[in-house]
Every structure is written in C-alpha cells, then in structure tokens.
Biopython code that builds the backbone (N, CA, C, O; Angstrom):
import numpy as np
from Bio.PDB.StructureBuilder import StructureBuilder

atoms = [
    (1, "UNK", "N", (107.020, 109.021, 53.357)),
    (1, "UNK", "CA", (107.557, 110.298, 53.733)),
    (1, "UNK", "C", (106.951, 111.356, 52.815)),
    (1, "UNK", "O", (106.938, 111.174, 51.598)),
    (2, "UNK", "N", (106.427, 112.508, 53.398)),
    (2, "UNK", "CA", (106.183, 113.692, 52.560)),
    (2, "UNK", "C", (106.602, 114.959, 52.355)),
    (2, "UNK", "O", (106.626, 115.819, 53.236)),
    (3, "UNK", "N", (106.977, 115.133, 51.087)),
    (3, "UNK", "CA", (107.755, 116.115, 50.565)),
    (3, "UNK", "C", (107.551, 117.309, 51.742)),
    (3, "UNK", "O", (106.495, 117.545, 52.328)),
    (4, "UNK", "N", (108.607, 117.873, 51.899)),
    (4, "UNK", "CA", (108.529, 119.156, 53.222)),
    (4, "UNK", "C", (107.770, 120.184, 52.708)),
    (4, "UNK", "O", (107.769, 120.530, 51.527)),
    (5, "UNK", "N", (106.719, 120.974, 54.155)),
    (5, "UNK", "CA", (106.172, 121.699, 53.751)),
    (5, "UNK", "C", (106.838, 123.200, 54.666)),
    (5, "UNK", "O", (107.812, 123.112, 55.413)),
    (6, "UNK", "N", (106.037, 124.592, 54.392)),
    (6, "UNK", "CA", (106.408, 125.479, 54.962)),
    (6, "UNK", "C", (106.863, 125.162, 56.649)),
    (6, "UNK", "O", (107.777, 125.415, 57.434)),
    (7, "UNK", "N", (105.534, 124.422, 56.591)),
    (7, "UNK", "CA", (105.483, 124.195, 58.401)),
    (7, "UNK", "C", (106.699, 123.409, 58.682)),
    (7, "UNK", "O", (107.235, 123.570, 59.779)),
    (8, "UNK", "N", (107.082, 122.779, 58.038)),
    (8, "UNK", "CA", (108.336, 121.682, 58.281)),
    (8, "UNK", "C", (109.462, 122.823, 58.150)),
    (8, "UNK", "O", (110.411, 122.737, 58.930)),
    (9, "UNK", "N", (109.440, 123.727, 57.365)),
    (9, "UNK", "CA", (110.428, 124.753, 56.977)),
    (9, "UNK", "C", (110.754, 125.814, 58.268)),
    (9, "UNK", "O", (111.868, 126.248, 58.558)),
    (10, "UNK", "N", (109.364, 126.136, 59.019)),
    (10, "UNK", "CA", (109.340, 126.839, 60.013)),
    (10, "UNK", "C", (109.874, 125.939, 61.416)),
    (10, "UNK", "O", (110.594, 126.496, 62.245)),
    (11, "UNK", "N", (109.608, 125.049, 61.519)),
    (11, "UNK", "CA", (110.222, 123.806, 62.778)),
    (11, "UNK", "C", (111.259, 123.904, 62.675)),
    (11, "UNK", "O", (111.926, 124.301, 63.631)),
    (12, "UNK", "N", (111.988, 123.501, 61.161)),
    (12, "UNK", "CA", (113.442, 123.251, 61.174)),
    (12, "UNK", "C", (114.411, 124.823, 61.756)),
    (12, "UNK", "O", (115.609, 124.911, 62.025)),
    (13, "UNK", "N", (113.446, 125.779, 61.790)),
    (13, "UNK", "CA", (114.471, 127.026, 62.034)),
    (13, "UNK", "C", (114.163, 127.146, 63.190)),
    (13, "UNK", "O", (115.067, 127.413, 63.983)),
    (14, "UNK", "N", (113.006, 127.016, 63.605)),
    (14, "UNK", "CA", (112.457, 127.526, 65.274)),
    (14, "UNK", "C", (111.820, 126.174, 65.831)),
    (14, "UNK", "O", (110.686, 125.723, 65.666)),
    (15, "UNK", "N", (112.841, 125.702, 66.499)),
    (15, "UNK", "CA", (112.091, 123.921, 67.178)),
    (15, "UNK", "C", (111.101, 124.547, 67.911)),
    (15, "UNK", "O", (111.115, 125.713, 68.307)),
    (16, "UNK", "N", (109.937, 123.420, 68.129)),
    (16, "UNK", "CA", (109.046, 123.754, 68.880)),
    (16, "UNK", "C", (108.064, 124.881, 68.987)),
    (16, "UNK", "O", (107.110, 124.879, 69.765)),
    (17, "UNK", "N", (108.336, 125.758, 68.226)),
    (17, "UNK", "CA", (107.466, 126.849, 67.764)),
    (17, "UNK", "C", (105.974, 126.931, 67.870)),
    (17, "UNK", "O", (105.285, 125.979, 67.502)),
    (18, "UNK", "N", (105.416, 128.078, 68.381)),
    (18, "UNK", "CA", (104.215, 127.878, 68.220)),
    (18, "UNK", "C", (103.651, 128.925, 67.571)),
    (18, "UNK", "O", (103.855, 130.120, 67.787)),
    (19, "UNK", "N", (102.695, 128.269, 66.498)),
    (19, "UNK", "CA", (102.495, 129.550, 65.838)),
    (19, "UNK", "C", (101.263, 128.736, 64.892)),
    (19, "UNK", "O", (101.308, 127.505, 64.881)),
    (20, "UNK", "N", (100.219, 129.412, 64.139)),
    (20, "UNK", "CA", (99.395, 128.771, 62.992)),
    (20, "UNK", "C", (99.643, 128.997, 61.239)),
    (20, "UNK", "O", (100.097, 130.119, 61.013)),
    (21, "UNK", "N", (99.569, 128.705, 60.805)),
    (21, "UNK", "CA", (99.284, 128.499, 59.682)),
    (21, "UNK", "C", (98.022, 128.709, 58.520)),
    (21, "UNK", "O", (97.797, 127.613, 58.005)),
    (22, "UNK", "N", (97.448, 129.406, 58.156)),
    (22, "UNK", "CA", (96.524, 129.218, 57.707)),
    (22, "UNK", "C", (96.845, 129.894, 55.926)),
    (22, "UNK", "O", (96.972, 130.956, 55.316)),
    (23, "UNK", "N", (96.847, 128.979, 55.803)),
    (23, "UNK", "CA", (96.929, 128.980, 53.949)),
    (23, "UNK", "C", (98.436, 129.404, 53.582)),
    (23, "UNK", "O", (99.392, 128.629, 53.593)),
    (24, "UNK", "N", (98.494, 131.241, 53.140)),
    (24, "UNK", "CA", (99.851, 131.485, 53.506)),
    (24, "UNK", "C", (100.390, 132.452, 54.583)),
    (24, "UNK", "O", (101.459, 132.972, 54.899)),
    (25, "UNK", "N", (99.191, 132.426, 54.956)),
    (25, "UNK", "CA", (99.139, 133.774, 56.098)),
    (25, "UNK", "C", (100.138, 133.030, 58.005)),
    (25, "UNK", "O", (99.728, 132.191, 58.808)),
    (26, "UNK", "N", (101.037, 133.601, 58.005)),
    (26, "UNK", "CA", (101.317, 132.736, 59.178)),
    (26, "UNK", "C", (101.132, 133.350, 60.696)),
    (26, "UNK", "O", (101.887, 134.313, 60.831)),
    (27, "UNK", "N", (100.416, 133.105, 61.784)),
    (27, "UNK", "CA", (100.414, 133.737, 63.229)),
    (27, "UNK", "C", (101.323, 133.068, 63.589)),
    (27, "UNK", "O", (101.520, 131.950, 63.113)),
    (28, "UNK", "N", (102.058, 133.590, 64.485)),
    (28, "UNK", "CA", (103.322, 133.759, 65.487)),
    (28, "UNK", "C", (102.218, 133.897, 66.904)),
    (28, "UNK", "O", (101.470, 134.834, 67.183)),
    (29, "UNK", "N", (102.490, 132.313, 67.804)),
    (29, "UNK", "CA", (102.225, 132.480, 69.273)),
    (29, "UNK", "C", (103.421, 132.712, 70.216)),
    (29, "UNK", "O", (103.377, 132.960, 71.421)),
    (30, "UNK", "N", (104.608, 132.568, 69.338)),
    (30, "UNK", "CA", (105.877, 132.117, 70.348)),
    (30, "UNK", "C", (106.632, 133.343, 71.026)),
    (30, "UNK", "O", (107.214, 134.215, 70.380)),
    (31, "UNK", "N", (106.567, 133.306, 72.098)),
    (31, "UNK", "CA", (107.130, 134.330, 73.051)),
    (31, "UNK", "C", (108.889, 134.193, 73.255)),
    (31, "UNK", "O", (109.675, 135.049, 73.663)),
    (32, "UNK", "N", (109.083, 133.146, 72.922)),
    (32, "UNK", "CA", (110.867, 132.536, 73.408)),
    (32, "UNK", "C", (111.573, 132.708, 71.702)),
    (32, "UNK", "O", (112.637, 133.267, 71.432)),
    (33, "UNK", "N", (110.929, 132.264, 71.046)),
    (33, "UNK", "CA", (111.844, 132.965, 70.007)),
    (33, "UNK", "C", (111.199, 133.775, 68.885)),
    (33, "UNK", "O", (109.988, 133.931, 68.731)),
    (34, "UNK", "N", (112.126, 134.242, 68.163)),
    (34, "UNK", "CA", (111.774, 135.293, 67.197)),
    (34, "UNK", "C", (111.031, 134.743, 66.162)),
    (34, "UNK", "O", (110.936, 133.517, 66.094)),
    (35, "UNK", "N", (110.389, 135.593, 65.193)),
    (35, "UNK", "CA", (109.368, 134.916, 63.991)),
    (35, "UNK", "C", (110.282, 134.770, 62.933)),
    (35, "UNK", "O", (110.940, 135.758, 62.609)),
    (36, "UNK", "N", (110.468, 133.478, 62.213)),
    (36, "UNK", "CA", (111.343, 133.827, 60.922)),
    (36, "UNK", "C", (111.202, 134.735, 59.770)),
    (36, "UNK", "O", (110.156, 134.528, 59.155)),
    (37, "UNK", "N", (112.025, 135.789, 59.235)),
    (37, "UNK", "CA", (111.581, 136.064, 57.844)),
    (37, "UNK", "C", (110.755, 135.117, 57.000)),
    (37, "UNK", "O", (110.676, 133.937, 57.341)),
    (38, "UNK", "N", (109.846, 135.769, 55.420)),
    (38, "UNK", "CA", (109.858, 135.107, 54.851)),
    (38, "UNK", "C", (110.909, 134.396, 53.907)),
    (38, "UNK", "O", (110.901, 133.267, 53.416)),
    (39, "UNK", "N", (111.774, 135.389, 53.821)),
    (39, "UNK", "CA", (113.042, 134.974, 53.009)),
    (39, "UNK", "C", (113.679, 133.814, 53.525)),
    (39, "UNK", "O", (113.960, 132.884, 52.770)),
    (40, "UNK", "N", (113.988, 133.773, 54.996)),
    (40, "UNK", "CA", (114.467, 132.526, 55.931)),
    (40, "UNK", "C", (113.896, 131.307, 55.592)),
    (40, "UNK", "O", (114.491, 130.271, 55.296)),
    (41, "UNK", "N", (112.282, 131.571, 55.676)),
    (41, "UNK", "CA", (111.220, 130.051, 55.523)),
    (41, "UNK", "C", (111.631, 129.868, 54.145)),
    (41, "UNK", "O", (112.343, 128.873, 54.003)),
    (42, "UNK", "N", (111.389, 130.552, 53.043)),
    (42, "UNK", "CA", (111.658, 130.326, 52.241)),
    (42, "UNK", "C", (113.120, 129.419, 51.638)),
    (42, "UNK", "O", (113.102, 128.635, 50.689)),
    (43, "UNK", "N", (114.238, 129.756, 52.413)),
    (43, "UNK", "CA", (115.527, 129.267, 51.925)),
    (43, "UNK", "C", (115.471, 128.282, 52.810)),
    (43, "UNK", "O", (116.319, 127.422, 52.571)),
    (44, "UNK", "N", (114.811, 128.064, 53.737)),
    (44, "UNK", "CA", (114.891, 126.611, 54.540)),
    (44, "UNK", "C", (113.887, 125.846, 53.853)),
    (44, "UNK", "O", (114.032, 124.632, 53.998)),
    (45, "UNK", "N", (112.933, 126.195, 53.163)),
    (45, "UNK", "CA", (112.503, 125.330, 52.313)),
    (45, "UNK", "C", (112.792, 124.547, 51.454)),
    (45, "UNK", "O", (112.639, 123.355, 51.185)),
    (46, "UNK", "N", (113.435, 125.810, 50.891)),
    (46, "UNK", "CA", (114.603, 125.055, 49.582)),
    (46, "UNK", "C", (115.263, 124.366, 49.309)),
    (46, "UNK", "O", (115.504, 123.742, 48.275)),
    (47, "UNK", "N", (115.822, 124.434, 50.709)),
    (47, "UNK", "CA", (117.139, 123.023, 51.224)),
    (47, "UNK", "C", (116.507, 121.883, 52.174)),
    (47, "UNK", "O", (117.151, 120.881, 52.485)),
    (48, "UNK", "N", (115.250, 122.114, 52.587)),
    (48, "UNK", "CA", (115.016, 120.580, 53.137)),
    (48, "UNK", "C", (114.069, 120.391, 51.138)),
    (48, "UNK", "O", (113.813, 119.253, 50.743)),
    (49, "UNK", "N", (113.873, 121.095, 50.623)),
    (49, "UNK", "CA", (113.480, 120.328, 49.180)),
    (49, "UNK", "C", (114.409, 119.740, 48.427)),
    (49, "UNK", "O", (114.205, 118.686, 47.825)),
    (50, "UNK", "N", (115.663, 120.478, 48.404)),
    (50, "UNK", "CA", (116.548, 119.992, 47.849)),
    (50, "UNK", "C", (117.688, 118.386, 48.247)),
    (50, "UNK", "O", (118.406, 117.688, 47.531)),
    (51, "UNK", "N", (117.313, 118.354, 49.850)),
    (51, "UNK", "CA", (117.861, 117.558, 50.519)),
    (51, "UNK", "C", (116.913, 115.962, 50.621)),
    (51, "UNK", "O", (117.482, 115.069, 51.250)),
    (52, "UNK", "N", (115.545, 115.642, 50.029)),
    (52, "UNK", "CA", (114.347, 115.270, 50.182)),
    (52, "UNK", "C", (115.259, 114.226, 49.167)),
    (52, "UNK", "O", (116.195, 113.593, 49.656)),
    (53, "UNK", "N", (115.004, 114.134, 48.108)),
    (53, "UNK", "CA", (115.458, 113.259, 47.358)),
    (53, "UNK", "C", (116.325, 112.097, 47.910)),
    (53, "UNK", "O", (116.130, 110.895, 47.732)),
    (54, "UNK", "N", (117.440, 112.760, 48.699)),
    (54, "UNK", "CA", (118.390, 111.985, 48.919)),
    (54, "UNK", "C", (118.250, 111.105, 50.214)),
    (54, "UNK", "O", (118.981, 110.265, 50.738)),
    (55, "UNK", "N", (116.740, 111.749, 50.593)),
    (55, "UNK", "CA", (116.137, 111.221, 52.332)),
    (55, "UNK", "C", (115.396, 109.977, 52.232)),
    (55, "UNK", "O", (115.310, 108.993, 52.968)),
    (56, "UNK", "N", (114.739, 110.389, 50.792)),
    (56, "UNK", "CA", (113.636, 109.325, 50.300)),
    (56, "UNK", "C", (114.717, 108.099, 50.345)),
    (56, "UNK", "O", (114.587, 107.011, 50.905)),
    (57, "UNK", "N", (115.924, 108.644, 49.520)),
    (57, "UNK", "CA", (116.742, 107.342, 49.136)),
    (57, "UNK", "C", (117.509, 106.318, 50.053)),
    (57, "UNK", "O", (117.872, 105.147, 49.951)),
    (58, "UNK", "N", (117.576, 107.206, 50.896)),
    (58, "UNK", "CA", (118.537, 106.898, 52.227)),
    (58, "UNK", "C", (117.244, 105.822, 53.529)),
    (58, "UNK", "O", (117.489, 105.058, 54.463)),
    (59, "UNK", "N", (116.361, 106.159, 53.113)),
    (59, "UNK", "CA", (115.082, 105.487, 54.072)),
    (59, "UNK", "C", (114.991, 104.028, 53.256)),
    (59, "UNK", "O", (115.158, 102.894, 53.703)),
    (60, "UNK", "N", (114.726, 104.385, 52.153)),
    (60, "UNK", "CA", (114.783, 103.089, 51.332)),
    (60, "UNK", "C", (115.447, 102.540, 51.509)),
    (60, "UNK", "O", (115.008, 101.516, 52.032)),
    (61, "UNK", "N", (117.065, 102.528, 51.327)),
    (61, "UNK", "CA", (118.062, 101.556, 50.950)),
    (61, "UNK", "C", (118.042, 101.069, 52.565)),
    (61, "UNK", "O", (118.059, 99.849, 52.399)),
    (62, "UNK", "N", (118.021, 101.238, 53.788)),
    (62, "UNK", "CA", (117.739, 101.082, 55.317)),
    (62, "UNK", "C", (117.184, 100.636, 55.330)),
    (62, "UNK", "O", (117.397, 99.980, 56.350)),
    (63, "UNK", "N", (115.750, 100.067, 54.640)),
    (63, "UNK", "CA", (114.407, 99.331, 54.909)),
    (63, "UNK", "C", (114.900, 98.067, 53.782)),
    (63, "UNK", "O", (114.086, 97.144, 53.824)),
    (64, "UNK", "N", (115.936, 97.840, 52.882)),
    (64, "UNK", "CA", (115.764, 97.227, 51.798)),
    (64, "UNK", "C", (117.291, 96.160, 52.676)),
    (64, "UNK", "O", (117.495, 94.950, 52.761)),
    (65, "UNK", "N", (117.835, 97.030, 53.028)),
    (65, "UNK", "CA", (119.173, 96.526, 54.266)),
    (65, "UNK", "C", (118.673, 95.709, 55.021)),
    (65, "UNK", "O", (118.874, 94.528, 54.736)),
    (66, "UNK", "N", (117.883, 96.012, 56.194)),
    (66, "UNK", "CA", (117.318, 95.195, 56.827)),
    (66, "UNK", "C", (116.296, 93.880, 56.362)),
    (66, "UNK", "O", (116.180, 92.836, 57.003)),
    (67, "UNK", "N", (115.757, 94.137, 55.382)),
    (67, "UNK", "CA", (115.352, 92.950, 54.494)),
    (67, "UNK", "C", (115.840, 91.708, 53.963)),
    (67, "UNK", "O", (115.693, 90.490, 54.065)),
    (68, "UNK", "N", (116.662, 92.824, 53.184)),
    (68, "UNK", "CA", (117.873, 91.544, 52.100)),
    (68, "UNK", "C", (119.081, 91.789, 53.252)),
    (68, "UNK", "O", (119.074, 91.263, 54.365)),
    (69, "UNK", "N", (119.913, 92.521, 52.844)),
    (69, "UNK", "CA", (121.081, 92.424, 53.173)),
    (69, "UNK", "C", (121.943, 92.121, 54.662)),
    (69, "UNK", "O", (123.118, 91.785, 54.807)),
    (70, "UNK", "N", (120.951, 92.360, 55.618)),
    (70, "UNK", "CA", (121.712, 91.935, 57.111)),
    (70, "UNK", "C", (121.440, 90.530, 56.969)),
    (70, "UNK", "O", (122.445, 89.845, 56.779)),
    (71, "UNK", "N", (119.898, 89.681, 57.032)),
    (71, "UNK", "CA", (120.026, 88.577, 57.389)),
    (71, "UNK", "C", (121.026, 87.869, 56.237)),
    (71, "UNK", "O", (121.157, 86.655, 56.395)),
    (72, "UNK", "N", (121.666, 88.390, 55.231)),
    (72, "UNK", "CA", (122.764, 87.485, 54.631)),
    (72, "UNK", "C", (124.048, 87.854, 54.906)),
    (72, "UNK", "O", (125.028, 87.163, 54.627)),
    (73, "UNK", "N", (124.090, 89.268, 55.620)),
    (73, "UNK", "CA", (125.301, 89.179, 56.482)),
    (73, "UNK", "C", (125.805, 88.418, 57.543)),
    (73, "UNK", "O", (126.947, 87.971, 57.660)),
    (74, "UNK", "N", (124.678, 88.289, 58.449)),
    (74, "UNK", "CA", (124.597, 87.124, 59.144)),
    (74, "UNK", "C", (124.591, 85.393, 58.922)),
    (74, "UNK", "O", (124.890, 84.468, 59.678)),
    (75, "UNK", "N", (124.278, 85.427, 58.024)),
    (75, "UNK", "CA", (124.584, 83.924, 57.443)),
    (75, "UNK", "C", (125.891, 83.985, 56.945)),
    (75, "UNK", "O", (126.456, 82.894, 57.008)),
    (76, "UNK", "N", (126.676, 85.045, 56.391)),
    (76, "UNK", "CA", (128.018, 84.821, 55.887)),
    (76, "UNK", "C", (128.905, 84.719, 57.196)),
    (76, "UNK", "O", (130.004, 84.173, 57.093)),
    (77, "UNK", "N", (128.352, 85.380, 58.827)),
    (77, "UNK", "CA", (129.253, 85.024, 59.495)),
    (77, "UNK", "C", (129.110, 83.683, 60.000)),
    (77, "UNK", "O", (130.009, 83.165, 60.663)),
    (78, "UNK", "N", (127.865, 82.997, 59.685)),
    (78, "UNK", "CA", (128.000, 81.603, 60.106)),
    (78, "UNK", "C", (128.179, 80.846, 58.953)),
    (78, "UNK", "O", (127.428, 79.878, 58.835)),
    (79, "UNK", "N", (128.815, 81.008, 58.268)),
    (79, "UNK", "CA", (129.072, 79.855, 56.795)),
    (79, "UNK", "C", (128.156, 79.521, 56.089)),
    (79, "UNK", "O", (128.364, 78.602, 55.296)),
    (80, "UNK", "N", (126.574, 80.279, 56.149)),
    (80, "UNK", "CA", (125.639, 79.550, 55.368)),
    (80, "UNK", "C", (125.399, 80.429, 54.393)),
    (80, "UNK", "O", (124.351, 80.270, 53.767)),
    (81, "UNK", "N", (126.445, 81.752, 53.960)),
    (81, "UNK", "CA", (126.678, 82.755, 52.673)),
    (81, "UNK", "C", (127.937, 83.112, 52.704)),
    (81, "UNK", "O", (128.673, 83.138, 53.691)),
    (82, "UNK", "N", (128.185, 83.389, 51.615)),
    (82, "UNK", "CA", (129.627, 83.951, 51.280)),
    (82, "UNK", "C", (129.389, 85.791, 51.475)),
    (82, "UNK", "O", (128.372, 86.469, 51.327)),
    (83, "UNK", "N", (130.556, 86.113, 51.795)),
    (83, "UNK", "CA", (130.589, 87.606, 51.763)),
    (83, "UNK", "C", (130.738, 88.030, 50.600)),
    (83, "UNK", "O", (130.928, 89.236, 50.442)),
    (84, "UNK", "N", (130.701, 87.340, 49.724)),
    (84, "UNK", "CA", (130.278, 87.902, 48.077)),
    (84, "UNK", "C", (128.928, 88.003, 47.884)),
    (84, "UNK", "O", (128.525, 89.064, 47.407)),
    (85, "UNK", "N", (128.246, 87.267, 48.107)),
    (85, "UNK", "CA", (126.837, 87.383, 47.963)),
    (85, "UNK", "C", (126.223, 88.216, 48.554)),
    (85, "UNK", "O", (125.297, 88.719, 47.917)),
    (86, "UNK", "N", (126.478, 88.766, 50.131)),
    (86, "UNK", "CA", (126.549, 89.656, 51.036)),
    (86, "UNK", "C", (126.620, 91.047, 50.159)),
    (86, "UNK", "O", (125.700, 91.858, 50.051)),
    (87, "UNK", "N", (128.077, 91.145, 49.489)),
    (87, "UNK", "CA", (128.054, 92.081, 48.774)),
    (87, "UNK", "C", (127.468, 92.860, 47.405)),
    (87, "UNK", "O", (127.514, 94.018, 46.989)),
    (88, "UNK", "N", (126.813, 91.420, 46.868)),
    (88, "UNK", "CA", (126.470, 91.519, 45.724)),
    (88, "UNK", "C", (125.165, 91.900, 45.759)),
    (88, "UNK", "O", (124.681, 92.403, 44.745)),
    (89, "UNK", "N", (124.317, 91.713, 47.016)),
    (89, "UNK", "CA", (122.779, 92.337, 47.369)),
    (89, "UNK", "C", (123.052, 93.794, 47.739)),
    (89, "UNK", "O", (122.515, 94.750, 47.178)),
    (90, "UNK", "N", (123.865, 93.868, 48.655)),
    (90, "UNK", "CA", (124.560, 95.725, 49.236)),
    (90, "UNK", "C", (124.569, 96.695, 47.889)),
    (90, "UNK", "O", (123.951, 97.759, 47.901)),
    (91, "UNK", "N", (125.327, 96.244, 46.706)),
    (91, "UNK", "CA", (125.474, 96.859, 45.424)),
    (91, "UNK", "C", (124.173, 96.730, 44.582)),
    (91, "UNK", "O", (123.958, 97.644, 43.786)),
    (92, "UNK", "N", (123.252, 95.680, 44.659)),
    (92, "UNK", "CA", (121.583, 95.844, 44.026)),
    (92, "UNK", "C", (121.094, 96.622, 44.533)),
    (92, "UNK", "O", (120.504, 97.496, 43.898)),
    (93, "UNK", "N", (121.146, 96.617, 45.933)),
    (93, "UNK", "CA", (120.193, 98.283, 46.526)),
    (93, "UNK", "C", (120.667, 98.975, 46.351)),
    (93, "UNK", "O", (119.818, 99.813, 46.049)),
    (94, "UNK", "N", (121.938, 99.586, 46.249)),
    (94, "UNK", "CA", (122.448, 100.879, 45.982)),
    (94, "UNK", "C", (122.280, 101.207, 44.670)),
    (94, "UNK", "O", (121.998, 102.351, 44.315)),
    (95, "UNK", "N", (122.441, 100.237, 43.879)),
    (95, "UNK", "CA", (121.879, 100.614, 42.490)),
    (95, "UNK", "C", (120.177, 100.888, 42.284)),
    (95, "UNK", "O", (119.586, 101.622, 41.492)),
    (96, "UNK", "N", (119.776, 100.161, 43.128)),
    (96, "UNK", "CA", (117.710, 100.107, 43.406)),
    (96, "UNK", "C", (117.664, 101.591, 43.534)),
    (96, "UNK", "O", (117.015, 102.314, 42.779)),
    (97, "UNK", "N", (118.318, 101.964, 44.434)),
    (97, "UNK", "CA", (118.406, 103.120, 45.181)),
    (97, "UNK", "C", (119.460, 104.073, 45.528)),
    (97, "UNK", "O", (119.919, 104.171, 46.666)),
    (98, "UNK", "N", (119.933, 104.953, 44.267)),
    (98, "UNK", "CA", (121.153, 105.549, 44.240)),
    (98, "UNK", "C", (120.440, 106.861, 44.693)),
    (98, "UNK", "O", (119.320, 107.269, 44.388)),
    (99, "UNK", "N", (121.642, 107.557, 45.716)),
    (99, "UNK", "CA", (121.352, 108.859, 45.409)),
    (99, "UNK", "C", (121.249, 109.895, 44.570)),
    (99, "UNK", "O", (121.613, 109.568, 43.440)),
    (100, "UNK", "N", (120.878, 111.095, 44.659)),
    (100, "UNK", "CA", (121.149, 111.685, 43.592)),
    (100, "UNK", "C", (121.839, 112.329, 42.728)),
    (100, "UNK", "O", (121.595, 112.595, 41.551)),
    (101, "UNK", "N", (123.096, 112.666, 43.669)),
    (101, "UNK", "CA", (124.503, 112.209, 42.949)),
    (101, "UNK", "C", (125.042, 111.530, 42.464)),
    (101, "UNK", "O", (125.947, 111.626, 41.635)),
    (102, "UNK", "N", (124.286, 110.273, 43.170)),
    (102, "UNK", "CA", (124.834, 108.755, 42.282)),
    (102, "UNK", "C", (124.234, 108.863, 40.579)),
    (102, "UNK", "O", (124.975, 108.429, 39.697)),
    (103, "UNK", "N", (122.805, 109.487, 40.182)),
    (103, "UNK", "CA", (122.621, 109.597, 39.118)),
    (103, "UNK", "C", (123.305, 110.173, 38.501)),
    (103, "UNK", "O", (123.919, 109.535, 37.646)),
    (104, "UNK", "N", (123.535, 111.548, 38.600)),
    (104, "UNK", "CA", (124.414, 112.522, 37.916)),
    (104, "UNK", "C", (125.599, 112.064, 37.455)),
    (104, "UNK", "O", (126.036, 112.240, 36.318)),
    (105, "UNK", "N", (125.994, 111.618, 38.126)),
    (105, "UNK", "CA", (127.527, 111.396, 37.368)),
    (105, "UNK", "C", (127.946, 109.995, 36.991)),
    (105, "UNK", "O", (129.034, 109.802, 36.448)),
]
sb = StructureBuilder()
sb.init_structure("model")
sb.init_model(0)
sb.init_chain("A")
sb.init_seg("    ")
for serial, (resi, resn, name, xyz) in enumerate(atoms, 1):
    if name == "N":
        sb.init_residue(resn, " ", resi, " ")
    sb.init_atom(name, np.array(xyz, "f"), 0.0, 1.0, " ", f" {name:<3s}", serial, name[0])
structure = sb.get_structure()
C-alpha cells in the first residue's frame, strides 16, 4: 500500500473526477462537479495521512488472520485446537500489529 497522494486526496473529495496533475499545478476537466480548494485537498490529505498508519495495520493483521489464525479457528471447531490457542495467535498479531492507538497508550 502507498502512502496517499494529492491525487488520492482529490478522488476522495470528488469520486471519479477528471482532471490532471502535473507536478503541483492541477487542471480541472470535470464538468459535473466543482474543483476542490487547495485548502480542501490539503485537509483531505491530512486525514487520509493521518488515517494511513492505522490502514497499513488493519491490512496486515487481515492477511496475518487468514494465515495463522482462521485455519486454527477451524480446527478448534473440529477438536484438532483448543480455543485457547485460537486465541493466543489472535493476541500475537494484534500485538505484531497494533494500531496506533494501541501504541500510545
């Protein structure tokens, strides 16, 4: 996954948008909706940057789930794991992969 850029900043406010990009200079093709401020792109930047961390983390622990932790959920419903063990992989990834609230405090 890569860190969000303007263009990702401009999608998230105006889906489908058409418009170019070139360096920081931005053209507006779109006839159906309005052009964002820069102040707008800017604060939608901020918050898919600020929100990134916790996306990275959230993709991970989903890819690390499906790895480890379902197929031993599934064995705990057929008797060949305990739902402790089940649980005790669920709590390694979340620790692998805490959010970033989970650090803070």
């Amino acid at each position: 996954m890569m860190t969000p850029t303007r263009a990702d900043a401009i999608f998230s406010l105006r889906p489908e948008a058409h418009f170019v990009l070139r360096g920081d200079e931005l053209e507006w093709f779109d006839q159906h909706q309005t052009q964002p401020t820069e102040a707008e792109i800017q604060a939608e930047l901020d918050r898919l940057l600020a929100e990134y961390p916790r996306k990275v983390a959230r993709q991970a622990r989903a890819a690390a789930y499906a790895i480890e932790a379902d197929p031993l959920f599934f064995k705990a419903q057929r008797g060949e794991a305990t739902i402790e063990e089940w649980q005790s992989t669920v709590a390694d990834i979340r620790a692998r992969f805490p959010y970033p609230t989970e650090v803070e405090s």
